[in-house]
DSSP file (Angstrom, degrees, kcal/mol; ACC not computed):
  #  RESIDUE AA STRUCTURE BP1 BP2  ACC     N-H-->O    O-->H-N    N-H-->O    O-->H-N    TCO  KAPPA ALPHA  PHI   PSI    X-CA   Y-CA   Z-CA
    1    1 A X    >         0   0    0      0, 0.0     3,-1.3     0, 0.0     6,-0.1   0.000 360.0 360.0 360.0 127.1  -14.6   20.7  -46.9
    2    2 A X  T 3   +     0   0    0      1,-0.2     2,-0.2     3,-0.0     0, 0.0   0.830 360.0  52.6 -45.0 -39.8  -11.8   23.6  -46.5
    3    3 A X  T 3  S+     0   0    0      1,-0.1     2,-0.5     2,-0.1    -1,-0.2   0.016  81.6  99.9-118.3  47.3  -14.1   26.4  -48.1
    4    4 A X    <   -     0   0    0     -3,-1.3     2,-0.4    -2,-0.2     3,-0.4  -0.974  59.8-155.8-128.5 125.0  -17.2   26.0  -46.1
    5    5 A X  S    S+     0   0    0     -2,-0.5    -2,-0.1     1,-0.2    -3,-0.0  -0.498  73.4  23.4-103.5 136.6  -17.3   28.5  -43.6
    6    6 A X  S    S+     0   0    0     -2,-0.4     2,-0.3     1,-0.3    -1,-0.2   0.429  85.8 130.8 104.5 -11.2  -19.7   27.7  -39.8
    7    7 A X        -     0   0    0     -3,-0.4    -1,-0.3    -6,-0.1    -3,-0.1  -0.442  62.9-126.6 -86.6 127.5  -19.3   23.7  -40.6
    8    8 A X        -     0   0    0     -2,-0.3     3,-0.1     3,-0.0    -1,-0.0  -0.476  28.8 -99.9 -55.3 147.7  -18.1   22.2  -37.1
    9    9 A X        -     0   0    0      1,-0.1     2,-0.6    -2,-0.1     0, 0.0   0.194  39.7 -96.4  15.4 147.0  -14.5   19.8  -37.1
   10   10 A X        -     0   0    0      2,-0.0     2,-1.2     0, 0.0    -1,-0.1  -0.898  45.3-141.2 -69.3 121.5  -14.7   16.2  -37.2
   11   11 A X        -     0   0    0     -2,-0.6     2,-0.2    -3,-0.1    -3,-0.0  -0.720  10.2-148.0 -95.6  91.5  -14.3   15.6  -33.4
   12   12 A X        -     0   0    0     -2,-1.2    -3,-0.0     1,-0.1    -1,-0.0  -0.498  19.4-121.0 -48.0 125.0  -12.0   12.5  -32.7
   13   13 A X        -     0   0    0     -2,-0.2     2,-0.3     1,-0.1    -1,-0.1   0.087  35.6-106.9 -59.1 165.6  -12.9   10.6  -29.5
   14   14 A X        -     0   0    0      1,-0.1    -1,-0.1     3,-0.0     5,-0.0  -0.894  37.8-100.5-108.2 163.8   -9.7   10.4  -26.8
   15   15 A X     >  -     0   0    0     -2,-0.3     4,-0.6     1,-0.1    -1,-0.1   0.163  25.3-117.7 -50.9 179.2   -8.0    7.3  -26.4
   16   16 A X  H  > S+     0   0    0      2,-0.2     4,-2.8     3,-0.1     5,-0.2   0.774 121.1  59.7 -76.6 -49.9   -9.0    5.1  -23.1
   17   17 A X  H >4 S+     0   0    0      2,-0.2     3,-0.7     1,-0.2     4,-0.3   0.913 106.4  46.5 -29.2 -88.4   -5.3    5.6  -22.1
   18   18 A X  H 3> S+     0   0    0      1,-0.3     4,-1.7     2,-0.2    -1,-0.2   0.482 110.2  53.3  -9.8 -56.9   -6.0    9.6  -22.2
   19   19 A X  H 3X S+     0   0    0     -4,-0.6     4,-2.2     2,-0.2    -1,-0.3   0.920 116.4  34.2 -67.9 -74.8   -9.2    9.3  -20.2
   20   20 A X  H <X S+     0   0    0     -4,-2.8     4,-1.0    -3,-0.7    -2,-0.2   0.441 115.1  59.8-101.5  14.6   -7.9    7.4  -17.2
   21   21 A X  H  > S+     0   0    0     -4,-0.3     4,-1.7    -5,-0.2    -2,-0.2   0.750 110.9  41.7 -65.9 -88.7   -4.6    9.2  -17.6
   22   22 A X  H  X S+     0   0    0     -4,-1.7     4,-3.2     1,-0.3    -2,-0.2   0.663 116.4  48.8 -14.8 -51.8   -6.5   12.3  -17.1
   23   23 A X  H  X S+     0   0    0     -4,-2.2     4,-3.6     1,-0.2    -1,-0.3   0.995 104.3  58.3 -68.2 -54.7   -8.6   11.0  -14.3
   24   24 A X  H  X S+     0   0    0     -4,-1.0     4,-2.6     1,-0.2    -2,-0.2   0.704 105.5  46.7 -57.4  -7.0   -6.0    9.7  -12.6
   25   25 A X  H  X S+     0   0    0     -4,-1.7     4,-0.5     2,-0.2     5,-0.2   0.928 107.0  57.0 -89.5 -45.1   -4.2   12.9  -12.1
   26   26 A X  H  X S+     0   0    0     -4,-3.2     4,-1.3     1,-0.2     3,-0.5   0.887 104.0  61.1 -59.0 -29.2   -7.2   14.7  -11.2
   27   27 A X  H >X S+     0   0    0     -4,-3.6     4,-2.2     1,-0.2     3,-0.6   0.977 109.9  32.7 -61.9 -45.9   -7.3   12.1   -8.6
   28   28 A X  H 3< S+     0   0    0     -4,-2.6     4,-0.4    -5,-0.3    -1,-0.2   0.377 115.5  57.7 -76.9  19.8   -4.2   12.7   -6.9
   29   29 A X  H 3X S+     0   0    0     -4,-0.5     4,-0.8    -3,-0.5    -1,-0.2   0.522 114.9  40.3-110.9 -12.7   -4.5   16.5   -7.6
   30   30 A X  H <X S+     0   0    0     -4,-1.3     4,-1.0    -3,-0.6    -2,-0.2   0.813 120.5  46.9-106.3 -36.0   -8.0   16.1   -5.6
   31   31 A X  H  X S+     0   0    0     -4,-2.2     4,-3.4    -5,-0.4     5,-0.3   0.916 110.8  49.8 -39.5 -57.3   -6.1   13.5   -2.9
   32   32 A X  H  > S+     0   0    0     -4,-0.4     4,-3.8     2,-0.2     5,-0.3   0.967 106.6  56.7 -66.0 -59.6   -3.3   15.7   -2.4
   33   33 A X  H  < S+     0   0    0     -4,-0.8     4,-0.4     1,-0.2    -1,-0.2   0.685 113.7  46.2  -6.0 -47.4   -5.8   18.8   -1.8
   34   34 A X  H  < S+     0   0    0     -4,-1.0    -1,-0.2     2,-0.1    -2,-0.2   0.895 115.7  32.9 -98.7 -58.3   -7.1   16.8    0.8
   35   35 A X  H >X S+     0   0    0     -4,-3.4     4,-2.1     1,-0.2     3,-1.1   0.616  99.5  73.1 -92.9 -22.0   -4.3   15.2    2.9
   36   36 A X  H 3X S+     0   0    0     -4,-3.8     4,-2.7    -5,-0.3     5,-0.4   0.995  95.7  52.7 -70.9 -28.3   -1.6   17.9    2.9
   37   37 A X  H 34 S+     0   0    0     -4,-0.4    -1,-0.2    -5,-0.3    -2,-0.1   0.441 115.3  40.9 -82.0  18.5   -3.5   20.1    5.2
   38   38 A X  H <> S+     0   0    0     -3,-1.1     4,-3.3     3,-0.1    -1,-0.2   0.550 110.2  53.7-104.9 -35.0   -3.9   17.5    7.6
   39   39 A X  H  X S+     0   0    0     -4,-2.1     4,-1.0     2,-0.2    -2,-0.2   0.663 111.3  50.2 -92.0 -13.4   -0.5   16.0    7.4
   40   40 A X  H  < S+     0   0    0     -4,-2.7     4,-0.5    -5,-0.3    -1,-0.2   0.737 104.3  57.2 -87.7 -27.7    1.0   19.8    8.1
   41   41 A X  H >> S+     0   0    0     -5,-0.4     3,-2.9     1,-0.1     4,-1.8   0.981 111.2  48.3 -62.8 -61.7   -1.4   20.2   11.2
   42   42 A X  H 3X S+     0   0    0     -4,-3.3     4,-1.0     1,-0.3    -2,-0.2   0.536 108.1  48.4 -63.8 -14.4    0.4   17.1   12.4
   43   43 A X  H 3X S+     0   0    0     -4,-1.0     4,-0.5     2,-0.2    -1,-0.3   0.594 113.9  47.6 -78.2 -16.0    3.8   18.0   11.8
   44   44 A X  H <> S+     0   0    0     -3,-2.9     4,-0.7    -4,-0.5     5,-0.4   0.663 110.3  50.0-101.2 -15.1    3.3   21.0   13.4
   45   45 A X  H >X S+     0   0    0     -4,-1.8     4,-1.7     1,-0.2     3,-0.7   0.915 109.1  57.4 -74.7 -28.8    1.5   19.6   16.5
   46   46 A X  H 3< S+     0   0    0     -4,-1.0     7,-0.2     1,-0.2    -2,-0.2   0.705 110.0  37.7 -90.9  -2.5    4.2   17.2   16.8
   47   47 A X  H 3< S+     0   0    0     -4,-0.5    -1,-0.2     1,-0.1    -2,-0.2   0.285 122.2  44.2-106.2  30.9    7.1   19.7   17.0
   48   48 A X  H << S+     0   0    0     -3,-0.7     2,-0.4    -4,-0.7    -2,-0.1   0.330 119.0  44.4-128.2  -7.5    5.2   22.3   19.2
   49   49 A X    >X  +     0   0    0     -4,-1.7     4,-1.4    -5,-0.4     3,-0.8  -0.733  59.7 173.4-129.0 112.6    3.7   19.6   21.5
   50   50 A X  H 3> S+     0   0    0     -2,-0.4     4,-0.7     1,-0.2    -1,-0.1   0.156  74.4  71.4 -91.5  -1.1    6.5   17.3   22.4
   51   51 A X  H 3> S+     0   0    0      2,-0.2     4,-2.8     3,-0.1    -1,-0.2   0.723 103.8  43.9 -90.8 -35.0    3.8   15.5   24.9
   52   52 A X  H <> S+     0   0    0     -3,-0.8     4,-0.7    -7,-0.3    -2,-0.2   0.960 105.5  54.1 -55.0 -66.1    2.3   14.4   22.1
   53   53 A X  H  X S+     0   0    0     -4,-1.4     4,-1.1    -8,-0.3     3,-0.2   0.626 111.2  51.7  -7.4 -62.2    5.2   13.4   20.3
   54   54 A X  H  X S+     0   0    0     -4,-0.7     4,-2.0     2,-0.2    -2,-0.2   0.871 106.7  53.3 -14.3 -80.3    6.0   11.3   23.5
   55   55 A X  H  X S+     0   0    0     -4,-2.8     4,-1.3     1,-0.2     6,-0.3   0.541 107.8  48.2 -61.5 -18.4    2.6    9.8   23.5
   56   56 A X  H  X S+     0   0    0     -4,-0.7     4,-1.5    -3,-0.2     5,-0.4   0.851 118.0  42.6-100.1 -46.5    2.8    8.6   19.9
   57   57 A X  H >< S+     0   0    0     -4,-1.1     3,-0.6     2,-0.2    -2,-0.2   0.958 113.6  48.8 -33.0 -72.5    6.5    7.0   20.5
   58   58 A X  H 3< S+     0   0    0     -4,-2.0    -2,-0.2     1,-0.3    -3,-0.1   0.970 132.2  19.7 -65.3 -54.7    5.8    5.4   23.9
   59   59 A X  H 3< S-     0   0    0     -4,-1.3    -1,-0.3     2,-0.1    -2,-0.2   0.363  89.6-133.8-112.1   6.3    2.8    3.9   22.7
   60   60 A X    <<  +     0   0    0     -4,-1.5     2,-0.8    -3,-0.6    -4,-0.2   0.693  61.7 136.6  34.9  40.5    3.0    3.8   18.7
   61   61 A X    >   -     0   0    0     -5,-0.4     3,-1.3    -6,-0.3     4,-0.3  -0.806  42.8-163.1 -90.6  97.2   -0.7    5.2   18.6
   62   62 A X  T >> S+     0   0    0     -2,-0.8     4,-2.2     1,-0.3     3,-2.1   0.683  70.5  90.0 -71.6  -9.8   -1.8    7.8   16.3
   63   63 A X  H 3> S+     0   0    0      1,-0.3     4,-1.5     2,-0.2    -1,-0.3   0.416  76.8  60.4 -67.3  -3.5   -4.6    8.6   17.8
   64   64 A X  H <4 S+     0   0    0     -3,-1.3     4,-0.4     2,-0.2    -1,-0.3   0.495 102.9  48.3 -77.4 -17.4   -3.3   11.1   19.9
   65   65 A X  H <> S+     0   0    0     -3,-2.1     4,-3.4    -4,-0.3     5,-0.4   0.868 113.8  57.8 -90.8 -40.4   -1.9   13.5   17.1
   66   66 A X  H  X S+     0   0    0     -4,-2.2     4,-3.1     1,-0.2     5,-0.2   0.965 105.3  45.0 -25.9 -80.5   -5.8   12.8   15.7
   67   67 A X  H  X S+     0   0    0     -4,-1.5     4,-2.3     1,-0.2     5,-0.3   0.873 120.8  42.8 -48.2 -32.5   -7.6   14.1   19.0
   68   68 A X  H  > S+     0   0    0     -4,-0.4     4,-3.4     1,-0.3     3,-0.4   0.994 113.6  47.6 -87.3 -50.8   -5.0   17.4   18.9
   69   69 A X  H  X S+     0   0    0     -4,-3.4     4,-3.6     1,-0.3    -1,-0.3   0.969 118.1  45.5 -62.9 -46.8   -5.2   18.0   15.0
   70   70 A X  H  X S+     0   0    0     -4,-3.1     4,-2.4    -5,-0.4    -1,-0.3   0.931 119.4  43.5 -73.8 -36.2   -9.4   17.7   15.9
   71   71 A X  H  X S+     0   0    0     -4,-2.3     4,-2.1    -3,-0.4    -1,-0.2   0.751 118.8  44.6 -61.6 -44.6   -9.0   20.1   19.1
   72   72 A X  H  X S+     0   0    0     -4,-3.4     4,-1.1    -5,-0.3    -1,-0.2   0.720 105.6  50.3-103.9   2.1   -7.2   22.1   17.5
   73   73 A X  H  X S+     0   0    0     -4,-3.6     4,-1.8    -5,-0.2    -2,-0.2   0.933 113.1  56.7 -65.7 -56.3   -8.9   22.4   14.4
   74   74 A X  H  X S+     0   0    0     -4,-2.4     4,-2.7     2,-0.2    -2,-0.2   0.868 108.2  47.5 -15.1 -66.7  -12.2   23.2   17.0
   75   75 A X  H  X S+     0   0    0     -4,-2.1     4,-2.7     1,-0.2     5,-0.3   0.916 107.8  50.9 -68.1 -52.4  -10.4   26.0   18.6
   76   76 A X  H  X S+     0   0    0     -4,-1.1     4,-1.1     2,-0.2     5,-0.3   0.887 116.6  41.0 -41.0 -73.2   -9.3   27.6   15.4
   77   77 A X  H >X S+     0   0    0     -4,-1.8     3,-3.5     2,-0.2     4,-2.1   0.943 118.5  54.0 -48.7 -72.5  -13.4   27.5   13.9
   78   78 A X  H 3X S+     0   0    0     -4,-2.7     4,-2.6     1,-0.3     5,-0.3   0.774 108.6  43.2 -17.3 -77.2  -14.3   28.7   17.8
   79   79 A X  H 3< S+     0   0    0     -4,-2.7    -1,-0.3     1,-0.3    -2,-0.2   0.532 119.7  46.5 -73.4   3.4  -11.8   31.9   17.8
   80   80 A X  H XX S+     0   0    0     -3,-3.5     3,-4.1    -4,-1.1     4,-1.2   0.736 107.7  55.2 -88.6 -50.1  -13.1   32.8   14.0
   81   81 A X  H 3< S+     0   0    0     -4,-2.1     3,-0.5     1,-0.3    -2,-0.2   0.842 108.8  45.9 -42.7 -44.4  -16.6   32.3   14.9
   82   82 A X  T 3< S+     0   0    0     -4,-2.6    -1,-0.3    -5,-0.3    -3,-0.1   0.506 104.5  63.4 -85.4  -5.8  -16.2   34.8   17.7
   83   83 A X  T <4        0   0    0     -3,-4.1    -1,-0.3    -5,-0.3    -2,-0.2   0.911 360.0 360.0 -63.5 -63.0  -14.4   37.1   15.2
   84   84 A X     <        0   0    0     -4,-1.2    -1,-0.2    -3,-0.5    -2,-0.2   0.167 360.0 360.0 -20.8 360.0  -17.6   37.2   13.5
């Protein structure tokens, strides 16, 4: 009733549409979170080590930009820890 004052709304439920809308963007907003800062170590390992580069070519194996991205995540945690 308009002239009753402290009484809550009727609360309408959201569609199902709405709901896995919703989720699904917070899945790629949590995805995306996840994979760009991986996919930007590798781009940048592959244009400042060209050996790598190489290896991934010659031998169409990713597992070489893997080991560098993990080596060189390592060194990065190392040289803060010792900041510390």
């Amino acid at each position: 009733m308009p002239g009753q004052v402290g009484m809550d709304r009727l609360r309408i439920k959201p569609s199902r549409t709405r709901r896995w809308t919703s989720r699904l963007i917070l899945a790629v907003g949590v995805l995306t979170l996840c994979v760009t800062p991986v996919v930007s170590v590798g781009a940048w390992l592959v244009m400042s080590d060209p050996a790598v580069a190489a290896d991934v070519a010659a031998e169409g194996d990713l597992w070489p930009i893997v080991r560098a991205i993990v080596e060189t995540l390592g060194e990065a945690v190392r040289d803060l820890l010792e900041l510390l």
